[in-house]
C-alpha positions in Angstrom: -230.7 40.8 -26.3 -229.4 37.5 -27.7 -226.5 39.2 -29.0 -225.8 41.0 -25.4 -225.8 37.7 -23.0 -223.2 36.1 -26.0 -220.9 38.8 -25.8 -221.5 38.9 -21.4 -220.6 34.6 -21.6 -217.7 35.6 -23.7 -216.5 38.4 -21.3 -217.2 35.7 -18.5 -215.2 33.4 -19.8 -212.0 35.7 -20.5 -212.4 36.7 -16.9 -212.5 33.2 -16.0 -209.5 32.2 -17.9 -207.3 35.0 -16.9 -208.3 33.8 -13.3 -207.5 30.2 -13.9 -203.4 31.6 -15.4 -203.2 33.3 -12.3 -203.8 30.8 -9.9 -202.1 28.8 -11.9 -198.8 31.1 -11.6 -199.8 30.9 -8.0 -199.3 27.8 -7.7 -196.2 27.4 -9.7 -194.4 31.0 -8.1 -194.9 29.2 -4.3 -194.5 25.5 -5.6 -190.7 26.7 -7.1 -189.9 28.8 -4.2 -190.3 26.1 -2.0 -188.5 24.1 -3.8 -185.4 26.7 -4.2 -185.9 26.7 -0.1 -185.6 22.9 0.3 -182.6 23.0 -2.5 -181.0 25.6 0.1 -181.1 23.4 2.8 -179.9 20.6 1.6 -176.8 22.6 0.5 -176.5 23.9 4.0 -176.8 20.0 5.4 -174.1 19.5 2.9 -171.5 21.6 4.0 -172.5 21.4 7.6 -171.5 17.7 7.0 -168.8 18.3 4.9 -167.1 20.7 8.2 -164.7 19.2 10.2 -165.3 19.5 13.9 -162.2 20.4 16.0 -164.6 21.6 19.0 -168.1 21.4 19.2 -169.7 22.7 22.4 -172.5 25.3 22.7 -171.0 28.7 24.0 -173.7 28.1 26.9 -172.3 25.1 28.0 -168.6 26.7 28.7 -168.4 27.2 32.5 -164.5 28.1 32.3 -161.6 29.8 30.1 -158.0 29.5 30.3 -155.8 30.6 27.8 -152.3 32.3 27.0 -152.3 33.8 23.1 -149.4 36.3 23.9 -151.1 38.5 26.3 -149.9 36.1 29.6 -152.3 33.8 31.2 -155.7 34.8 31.1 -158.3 32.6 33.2 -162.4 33.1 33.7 -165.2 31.3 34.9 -169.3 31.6 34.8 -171.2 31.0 37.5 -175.1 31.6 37.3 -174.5 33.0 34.0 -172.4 35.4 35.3 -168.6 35.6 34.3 -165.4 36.5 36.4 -161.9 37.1 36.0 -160.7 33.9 38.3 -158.1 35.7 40.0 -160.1 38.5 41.1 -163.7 38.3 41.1 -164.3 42.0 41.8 -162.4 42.7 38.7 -165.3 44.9 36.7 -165.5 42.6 33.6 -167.0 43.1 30.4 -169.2 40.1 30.1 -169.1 40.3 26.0 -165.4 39.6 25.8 -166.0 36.1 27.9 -168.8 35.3 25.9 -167.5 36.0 22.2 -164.4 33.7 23.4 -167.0 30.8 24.8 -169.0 31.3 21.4 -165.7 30.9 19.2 -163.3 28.1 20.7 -166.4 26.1 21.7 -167.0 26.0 17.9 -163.0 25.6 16.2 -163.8 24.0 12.5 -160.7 23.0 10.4 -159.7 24.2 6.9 -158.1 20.5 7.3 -157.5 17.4 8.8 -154.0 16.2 8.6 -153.7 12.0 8.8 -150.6 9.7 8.6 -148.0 12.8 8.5 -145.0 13.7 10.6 -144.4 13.8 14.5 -146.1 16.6 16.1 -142.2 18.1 16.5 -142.6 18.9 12.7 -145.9 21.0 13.3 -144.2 23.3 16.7 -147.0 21.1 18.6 -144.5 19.7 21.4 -144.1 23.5 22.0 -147.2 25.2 21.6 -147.0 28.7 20.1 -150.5 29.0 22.2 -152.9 26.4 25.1 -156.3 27.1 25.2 -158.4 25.3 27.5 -162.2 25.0 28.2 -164.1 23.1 31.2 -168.1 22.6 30.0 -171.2 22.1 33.0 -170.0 18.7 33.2 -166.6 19.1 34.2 -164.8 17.7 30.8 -162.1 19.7 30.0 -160.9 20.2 26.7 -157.1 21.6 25.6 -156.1 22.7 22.5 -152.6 23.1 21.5 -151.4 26.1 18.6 -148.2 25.2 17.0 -146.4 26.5 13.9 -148.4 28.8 11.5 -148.5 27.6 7.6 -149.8 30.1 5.6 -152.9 32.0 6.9 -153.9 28.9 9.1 -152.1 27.1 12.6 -151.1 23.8 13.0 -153.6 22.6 15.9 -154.3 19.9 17.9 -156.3 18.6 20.8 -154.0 17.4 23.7 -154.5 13.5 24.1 -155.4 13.4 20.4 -152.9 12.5 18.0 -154.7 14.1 15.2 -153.6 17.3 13.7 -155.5 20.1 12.0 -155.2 23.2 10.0 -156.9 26.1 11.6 -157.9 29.5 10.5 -155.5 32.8 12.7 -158.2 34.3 12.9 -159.7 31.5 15.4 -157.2 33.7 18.2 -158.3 37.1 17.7 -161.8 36.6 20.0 -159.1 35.9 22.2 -156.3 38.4 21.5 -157.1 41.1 24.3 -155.4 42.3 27.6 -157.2 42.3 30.9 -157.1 45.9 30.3 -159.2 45.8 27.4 -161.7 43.9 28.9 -162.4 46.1 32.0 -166.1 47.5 32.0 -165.3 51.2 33.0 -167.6 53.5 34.8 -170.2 55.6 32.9 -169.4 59.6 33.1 -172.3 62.0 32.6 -171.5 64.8 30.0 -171.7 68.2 32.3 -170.5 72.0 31.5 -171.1 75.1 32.0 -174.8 74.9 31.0 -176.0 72.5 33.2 -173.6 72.6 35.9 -175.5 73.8 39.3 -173.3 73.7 41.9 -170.2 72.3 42.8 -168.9 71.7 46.6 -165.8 71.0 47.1 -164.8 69.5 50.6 -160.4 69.2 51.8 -159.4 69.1 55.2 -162.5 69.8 57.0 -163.3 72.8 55.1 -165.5 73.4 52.3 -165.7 75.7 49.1 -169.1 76.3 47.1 -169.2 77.2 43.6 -173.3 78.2 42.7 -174.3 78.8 39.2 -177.0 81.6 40.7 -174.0 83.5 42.1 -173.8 85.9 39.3 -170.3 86.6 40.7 -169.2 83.1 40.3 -170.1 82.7 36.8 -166.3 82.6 36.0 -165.2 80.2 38.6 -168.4 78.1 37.2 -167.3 78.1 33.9 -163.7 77.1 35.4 -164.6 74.3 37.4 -167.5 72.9 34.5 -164.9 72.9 31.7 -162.7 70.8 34.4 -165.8 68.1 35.1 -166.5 68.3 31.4 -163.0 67.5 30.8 -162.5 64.1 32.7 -162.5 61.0 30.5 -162.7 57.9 32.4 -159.9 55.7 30.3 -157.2 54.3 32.1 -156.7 52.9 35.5 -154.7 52.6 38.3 -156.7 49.8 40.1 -159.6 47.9 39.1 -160.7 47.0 42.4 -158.9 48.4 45.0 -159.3 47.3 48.8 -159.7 49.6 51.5 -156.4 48.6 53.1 -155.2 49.9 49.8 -157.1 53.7 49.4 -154.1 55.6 51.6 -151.5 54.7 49.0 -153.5 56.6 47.0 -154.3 58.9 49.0 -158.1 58.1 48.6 -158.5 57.1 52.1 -161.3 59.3 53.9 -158.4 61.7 56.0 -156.8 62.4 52.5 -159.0 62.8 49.4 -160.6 66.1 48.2 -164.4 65.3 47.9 -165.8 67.2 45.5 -169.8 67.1 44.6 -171.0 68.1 41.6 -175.1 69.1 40.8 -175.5 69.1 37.3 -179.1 68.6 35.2 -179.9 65.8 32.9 -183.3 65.2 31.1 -184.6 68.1 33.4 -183.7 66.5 36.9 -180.9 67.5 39.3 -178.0 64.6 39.5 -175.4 64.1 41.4 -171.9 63.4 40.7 -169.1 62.9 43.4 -165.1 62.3 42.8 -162.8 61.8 45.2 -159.4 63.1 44.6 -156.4 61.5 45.7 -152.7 61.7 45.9 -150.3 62.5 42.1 -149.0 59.7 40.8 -145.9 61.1 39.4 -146.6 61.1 35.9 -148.5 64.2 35.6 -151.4 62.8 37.1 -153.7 62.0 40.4 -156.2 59.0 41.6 -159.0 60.0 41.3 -162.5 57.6 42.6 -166.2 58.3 41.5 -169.3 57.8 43.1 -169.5 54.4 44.8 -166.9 52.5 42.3 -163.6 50.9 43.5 -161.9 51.8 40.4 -159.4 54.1 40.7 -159.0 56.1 37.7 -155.8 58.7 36.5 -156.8 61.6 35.7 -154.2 64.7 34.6 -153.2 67.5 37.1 -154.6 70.1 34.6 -158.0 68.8 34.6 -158.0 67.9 38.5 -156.7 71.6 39.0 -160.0 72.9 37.0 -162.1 71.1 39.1 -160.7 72.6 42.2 -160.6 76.0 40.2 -156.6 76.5 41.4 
């Protein structure tokens, strides 16, 4: 009996001991790791102060953009967090392209900061390779000039500051884009010959129906689905076009070819209308969808399917 409660204490205190280590290890495993955490973010303090501010505006703060960086002048503004292409508001505007530019020249760092050196003549600054120009929410406008290029990096400065800066290319690229690639396109459903339903097509006051339950259709309705199914909405003729504008196109309601398209997605019946316009010359005709004032081109081959001629 004696001998059995020494041996239990003994058991007791290994158990006790190996508990003890382990907190122990606790301890030091979380006391080290924060530690290595505050060591982190004092590096990060570091070079955060080590950075040398060319800009420094929060991305929300921009209200305005105006820039040339080869592609011509290029000018946008935000109001109620909404940005436009200045010159034409209706212009259907990707809203990330305006923000990734806010985001990057509101926050320019330098690789470095050039002090007591030449005229700005001998950095191409008195004629600026580039101008970009921000206004923030409380109307201070801010210019920065792009001159010469040495090695990977400009020469930059801000106008009405005589100091000059190294500044990585790749600053421009954010920026590098033509109105063209910043146009928000219309969505186009995927349709064909399997979920087609019926397609009406309406031309001067008279109208032809294609009906996938017309068992003597079924070619035509493979015809005219592989024509829909065709259409890729990628370049335009007009972004925004006025209704003064629609005849030239031949997208004015006397002209256009209507055609309305019944096709199934996710199990419900959907619409799709074009409107079909006038050739443009080049192998291809206007074409308008839905309720959208973009006027898109779209080849005589496909537009020919869809009318099944």
């Amino acid at each position: 009996m004696v001998q059995e409660e020494k041996s239990m204490r003994k058991k007791n205190k290994g158990v006790l001991i190996l508990l003890i280590v382990l907190v122990l290890l606790v301890v030091v495993y979380f006391g080290l790791r924060t530690w290595n955490t505050k060591q982190e973010e004092k590096e990060e303090e570091k070079q955060e102060a080590a950075k040398v501010h060319v800009t420094d505006t929060s991305a929300d703060d921009i209200v305005s953009l105006k820039f040339n960086v080869g592609n011509g002048d290029l000018e946008f503004s935000k109001e109620d967090d909404q940005w436009y292409y200045t010159p034409d508001k209706d212009f259907p505007l990707k809203q990330s392209y305006p923000d990734d530019m806010a985001e990057t020249v509101g926050s320019i760092t330098a690789d470095r900061e050039l002090s007591g050196g030449d005229s700005i003549d001998a950095y191409g600054l008195d004629d600026p390779a580039y101008t970009i120009e921000y206004t923030d929410v409380d109307g201070n406008t801010t210019e920065l000039l792009f001159g010469d290029m040495t090695g990977d990096d400009y020469y930059v400065m801000l106008n009405g500051n005589d100091t000059v800066y190294t500044v990585a290319s790749s600053v421009i690229e954010p920026l590098n884009h033509t109105l063209d690639d910043m146009a928000q396109l219309d969505d186009y459903p995927s349709i064909g010959s399997g979920n087609l339903v019926k397609e009406v097509i309406t031309q001067n006051g008279e109208t032809t129906t294609y009906d996938s339950e017309d068992e003597d259709q079924a070619e035509d309705i493979a015809a005219v689905a592989g024509g829909l199914g065709a259409v890729t909405l990628s370049e335009a003729a007009d972004y925004s076009v006025d209704d003064a504008d629609l005849e030239k196109y031949g997208l004015d309601e006397a002209s256009r070819i209507t055609v309305e398209a019944t096709y199934t997605q996710d199990d419900e019946d959907q619409l799709l209308t074009l409107y079909i316009g006038n050739e443009d010359g080049d192998g291809n005709r206007y074409v308008m969808i839905n309720d959208s004032r973009i006027v898109y081109l779209i080849s005589d081959e496909i537009c020919d399917n869809i009318l099944n001629v």
